[in-house]
N, C-alpha and C positions, 0 to 999 in steps of 0.2 A: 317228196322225190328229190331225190339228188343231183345238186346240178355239179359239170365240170366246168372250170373255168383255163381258159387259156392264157398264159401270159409270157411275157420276153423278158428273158435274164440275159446280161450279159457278161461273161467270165472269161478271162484269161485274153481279151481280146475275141471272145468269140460271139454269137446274138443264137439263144437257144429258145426255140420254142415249147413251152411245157404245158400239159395237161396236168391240174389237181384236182383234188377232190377229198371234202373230208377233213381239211386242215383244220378245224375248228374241232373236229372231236379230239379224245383223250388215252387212243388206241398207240401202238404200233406205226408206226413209219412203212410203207412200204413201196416200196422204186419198181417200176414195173421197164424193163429195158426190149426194145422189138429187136429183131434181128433182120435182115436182110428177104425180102425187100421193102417189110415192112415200115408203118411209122405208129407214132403212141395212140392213132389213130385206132388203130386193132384193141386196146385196150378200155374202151370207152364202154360196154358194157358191161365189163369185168371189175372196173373204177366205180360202178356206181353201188355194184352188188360190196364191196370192201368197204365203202365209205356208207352202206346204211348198218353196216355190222360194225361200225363203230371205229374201224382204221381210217388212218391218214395217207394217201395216195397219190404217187408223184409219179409220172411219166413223162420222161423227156420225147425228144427228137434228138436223135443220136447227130454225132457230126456227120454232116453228108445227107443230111433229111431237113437240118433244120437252115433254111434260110442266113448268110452270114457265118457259118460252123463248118 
């Protein structure tokens, strides 16, 4: 089973909270972005169907969702 993991980047001066998943496989990149009012939260079942089909999957917290951003 596919786990997600959460972790903190910080860029440009900002602390973004992101959801991966998959980064070890050998697929595609894919950025999954929420829109309003959402957060990468909504993407957590969707991340783990990607990441057992072989893609690598990143979802942020846009600014203004993620703590610091």
């Amino acid at each position: 089973m596919t786990q997600i993991e959460i972790k903190k980047y910080h860029i440009n001066n900002l602390n973004f909270t992101v959801r991966i998943a998959g980064l070890e496989n050998n697929g595609d990149l894919v950025v999954l972005l929420h829109g309003f009012p959402e957060s990468s939260l909504m993407w957590e079942p969707l991340m783990k169907i990607l990441a057992e089909k072989g893609y690598r999957v990143v979802a942020p917290n846009q600014r203004g969702y993620s703590s610091g951003a």
